[in-house]
N, C-alpha and C positions, 0 to 999 in steps of 0.2 A: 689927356692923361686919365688912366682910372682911379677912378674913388675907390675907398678901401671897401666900403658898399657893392661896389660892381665887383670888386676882386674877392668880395664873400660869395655873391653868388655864384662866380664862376666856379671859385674852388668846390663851392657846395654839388653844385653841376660835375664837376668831377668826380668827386667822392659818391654820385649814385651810379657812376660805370662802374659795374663790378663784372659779374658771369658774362653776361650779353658781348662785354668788350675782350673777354678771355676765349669766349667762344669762336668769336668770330676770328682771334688772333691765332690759336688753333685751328681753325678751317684750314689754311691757305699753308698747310703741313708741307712736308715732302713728294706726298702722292699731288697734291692738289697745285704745287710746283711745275713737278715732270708732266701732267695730263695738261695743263695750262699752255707750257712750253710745247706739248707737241701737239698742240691744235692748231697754235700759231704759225707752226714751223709747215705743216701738214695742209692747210686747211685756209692760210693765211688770213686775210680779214674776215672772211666767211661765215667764223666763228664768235665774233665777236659779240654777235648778237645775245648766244648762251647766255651771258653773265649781267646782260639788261633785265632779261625773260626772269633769269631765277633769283634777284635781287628780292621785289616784292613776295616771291614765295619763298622764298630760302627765312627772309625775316617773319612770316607769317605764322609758318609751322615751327620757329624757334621760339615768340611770343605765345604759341600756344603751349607745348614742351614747357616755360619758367610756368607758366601763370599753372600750370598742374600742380608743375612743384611745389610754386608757394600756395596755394590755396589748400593741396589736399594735404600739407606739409609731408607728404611723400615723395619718395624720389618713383617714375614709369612702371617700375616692373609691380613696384609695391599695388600698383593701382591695379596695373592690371591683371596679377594677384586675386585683387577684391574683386573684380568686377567680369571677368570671362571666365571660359573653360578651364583645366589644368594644360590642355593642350596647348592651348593657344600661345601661354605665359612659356613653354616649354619651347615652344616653336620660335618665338619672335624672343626671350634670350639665347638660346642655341646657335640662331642665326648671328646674331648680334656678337657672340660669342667667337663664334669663326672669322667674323667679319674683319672683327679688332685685331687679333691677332694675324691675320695675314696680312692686316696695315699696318701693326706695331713690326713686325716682319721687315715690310716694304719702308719703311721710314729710316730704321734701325740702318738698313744695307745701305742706301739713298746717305744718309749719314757720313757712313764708315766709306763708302767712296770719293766721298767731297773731302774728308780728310785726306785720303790716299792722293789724291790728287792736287791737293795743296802742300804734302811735305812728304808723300812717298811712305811708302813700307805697306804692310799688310792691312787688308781689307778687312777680315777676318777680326784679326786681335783689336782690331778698332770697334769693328761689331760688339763683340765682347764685352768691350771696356764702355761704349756707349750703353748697352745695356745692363752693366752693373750700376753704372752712375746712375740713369734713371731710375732704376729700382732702391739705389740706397736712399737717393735725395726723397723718392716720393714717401718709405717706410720709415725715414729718420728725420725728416726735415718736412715740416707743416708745407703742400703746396704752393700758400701765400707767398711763404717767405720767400722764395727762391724765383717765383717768377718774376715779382718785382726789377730783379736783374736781367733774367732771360727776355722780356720782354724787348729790352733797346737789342738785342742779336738779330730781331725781327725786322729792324729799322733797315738793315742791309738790304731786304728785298724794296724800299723805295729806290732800290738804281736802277729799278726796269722803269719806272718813272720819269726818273732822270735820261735813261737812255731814249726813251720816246721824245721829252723835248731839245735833245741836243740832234733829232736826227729832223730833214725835211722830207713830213709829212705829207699828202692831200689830204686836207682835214677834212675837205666833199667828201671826198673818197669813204676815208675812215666813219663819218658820221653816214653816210647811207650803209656801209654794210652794217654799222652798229643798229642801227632803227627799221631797216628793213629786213629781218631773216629771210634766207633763203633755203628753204627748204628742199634737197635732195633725198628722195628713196634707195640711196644707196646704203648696202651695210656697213660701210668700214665709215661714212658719215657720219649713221644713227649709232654705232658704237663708240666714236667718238661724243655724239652730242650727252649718250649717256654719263661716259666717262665723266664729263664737264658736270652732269645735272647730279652725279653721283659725288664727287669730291667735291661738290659744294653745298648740296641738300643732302648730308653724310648721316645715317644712324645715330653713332656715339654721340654726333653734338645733339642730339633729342636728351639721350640718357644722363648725358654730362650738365647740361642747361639745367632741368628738372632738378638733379638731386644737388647742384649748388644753391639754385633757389630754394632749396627746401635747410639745406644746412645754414645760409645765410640773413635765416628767418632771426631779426631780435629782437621781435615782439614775442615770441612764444607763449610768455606767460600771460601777458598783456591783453585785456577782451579787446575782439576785431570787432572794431565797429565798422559800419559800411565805407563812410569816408576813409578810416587809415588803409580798409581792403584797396580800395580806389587809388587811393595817393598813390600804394607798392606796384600795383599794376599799369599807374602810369609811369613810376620809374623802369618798370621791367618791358615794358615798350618803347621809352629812347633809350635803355641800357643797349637792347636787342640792336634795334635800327642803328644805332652807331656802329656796333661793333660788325653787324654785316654788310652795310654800306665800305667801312675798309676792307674786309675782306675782297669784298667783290669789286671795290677801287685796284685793289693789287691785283686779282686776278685778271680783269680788263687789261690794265699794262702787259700784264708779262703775255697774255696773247697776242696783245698790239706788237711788243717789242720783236715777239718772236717773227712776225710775220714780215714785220720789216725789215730783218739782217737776215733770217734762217732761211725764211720761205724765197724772198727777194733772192740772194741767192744760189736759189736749186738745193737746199738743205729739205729733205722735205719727209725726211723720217728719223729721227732721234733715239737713236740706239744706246749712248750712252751718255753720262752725267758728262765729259768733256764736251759733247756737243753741246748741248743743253745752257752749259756755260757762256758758250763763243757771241750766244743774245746779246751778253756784257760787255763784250770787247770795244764797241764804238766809245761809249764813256771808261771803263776801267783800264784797258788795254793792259799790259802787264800784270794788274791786279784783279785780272778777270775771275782769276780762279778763288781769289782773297774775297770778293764778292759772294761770290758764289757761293762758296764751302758756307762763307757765315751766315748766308741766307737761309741755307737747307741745315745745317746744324742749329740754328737757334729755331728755326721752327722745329725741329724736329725734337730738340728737347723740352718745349712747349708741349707738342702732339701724343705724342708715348706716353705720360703719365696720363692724359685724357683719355690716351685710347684703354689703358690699363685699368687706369678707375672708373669709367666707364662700366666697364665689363664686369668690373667688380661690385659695384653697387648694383649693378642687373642681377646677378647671380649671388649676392647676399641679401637682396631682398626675395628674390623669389625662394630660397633656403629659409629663409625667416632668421638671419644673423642681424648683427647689431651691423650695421657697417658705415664708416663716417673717415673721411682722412683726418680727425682731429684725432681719433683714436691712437692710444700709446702700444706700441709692440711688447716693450721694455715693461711695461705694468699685465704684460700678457692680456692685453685687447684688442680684438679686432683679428683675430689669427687667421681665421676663415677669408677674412673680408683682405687681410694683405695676403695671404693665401693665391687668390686669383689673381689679384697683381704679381705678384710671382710668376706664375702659372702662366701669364699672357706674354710676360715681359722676357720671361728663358724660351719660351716655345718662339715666341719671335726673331730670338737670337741663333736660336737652331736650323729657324728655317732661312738665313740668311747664309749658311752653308750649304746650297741648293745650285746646282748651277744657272740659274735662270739668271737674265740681266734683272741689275737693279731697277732700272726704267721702264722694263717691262712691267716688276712686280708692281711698279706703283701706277703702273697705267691700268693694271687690271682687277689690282686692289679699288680700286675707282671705281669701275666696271659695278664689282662685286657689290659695292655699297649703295650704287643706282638703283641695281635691280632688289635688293633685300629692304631696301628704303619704303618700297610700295606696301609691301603688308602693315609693316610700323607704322607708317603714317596712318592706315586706314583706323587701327587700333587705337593711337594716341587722340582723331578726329573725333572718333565715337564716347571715347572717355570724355574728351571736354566740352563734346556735347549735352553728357549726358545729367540730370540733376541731383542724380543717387549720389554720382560722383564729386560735381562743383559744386553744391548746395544753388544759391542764390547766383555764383558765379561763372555760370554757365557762359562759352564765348557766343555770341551772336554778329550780324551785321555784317558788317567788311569782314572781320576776324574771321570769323566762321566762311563765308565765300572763298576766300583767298585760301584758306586752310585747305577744301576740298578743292577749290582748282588745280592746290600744287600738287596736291592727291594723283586726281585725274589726269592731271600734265606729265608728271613722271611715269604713270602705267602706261598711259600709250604711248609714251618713246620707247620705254624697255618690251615691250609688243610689235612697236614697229621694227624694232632690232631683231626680234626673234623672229617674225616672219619673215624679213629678208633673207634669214639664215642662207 
């Protein structure tokens, strides 16, 4: 039985997951779904390997992203702002900029399909209506507040979970292709392994990490002595590690799950969000699609204001606007800064009037966020190296290793992609 002593520290241990566990419950969005599912289905255990490999670096370069935030109490763009060319700052939000919105785009569709497909009617007016809800909730209702709930919508995606231990496995099997990758020069491979190392070591969660840890500073006033700097950055290091270990806990399943209904099979390209679904059928059966829909709608209303705010704090720092979601509309603040939410959030909804498959958009929305990940990272590496920028807190040791591995690990797979061309 626990003491009320053990159930203080637990709860206390709770109450220090904040961004790190939002983060990563964002990752495993819409796009990060269908590119999951159709490695699995495609690729079968093959893949599994991906989300071993980018586990330590996916949390690497996310602890370096908060520890910017909170130490330079700036959110990415601001820093880097200060600290490069105008180009550079112009280049690496632009990208960033494009990035969001064609995965606010691909999440929005991915969405409004999972609905259609759970109670029928238009795809379209559901787009719509998805994207006014995300826009009203993020510009009139504090983020906090709201996720608290959306959060359990997410809990739907533990049925790929479920569905892996209701089916009989070869765990040989599964644990050799998980611990030994296999490495093929093939393009339609290295464009998948992208896709995988791009929906999971994503841009926005750089930008989104950072300027939470930088909003969720409440010592502000308070002088940082070395110890309390310490203490934050060990809490923003199991923040981090928790919440990208579930991430990459979910996405492991749902490539396992896929490879062993889809791929088994002969499912071996995934066209649309019913396929995608059919993973579910062994445990949901009838309620495959009630699965489903709530898996990719509750991330997806998680992901969209990330990717929206996101962007927006990129492009209201680089502007030199105030920009913060605490900010009021209603007291005429922040206009600029919901401005771009806006901006990301209707441009997403238009371009889900396109005729291109939803699965497609979010298999290449993927793509897109691999290959635009390598400059970002090179820029975010050098800031938290550098001592202009982190005073005394400069990252070293493992942190700094791991940082530049995943660096170099993502540029030569989107290299190797492109030379197969």
């Amino acid at each position: 039985m626990k003491t009320p002593q053990k159930k203080l520290r637990i709860s206390q241990r709770l109450e220090q997951l904040g961004p790190g566990l939002i983060t990563g419950a964002a990752d495993d969005d819409p796009s990060g779904i269908a590119t999951y599912s159709q490695a699995g289905a495609q690729f079968g255990y093959s893949m599994l390997w991906t989300v071993i490999v980018t586990l330590p670096l996916m949390a690497a370069i996310q602890i370096v992203s908060a520890r910017i935030g909170y130490v330079t109490r700036q959110g990415l763009a601001a820093n880097i702002k200060a600290g490069f060319p105008r180009w550079v700052l112009l280049a690496v939000v632009g990208l960033l900029l494009v990035a969001n919105t064609l995965n606010v785009a691909a999440d929005i569709a991915a969405m409004a399909e999972a609905l259609r497909l759970l109670v029928g009617g238009s795809a379209h007016i559901y787009a719509v209506t998805f994207g006014l809800l995300c826009l009203v909730l993020q510009v009139f209702l504090p983020y906090r507040s709201y996720v608290r709930w959306l959060k359990w919508l997410t809990l739907a995606l533990l049925a790929y979970v479920a569905v892996v231990l209701s089916l009989h496995l070869d765990w040989s099997q599964v644990a050799s292709a998980a611990l030994q990758p296999h490495l093929v020069a093939d393009h339609q491979a290295l464009l998948m392994v992208v896709a995988v190392f791009g929906t999971t070591i994503s841009p926005y969660l750089f930008f989104w990490q950072a300027a939470q840890e930088m909003e969720d500073t409440t010592d502000a006033d308070a002088p940082r002595t070395r110890s309390v700097v310490r203490h934050h950055l060990r809490r923003i290091k199991a923040d981090t590690i928790v919440g990208m270990t579930f991430s990459n806990l979910i996405a492991f399943f749902i490539i396992l799950s896929t490879a062993a209904t889809l791929h088994a099979a002969g499912v071996t390209d995934i066209e649309t969000s019913a396929q995608a679904a059919e993973a579910l059928r062994p445990l949901a059966g009838d309620f495959t699609f009630l699965l489903f829909s709530l898996g990719i709608i509750g991330t997806g209303m998680l992901a969209v204001p990330v990717l929206a705010g996101s962007a927006a704090y990129a492009v209201a720092e680089a502007a030199g606007w105030h920009g913060s979601l605490s900010l009021r509309l209603d007291r005429g603040e922040g206009r600029g800064f919901y401005g771009v939410i806006a901006a990301a959030t209707v441009g997403g909804v238009i371009l889900c009037f396109t005729p291109t498959d939803p699965v497609k958009e979010l298999f290449w929305s993927a793509v897109l966020n691999g290959v635009i990940a390598v400059p970002i990272m090179v820029v975010m590496m050098l800031l938290a190296t550098r001592r202009a920028t982190m005073g005394d807190h400069v990252i070293g040791g493992t942190l700094r290793s791991l940082g530049w591995v995943a660096t170099a690990v993502m540029a030569l797979v989107v290299a190797a992609m492109f030379v197969t061309l």
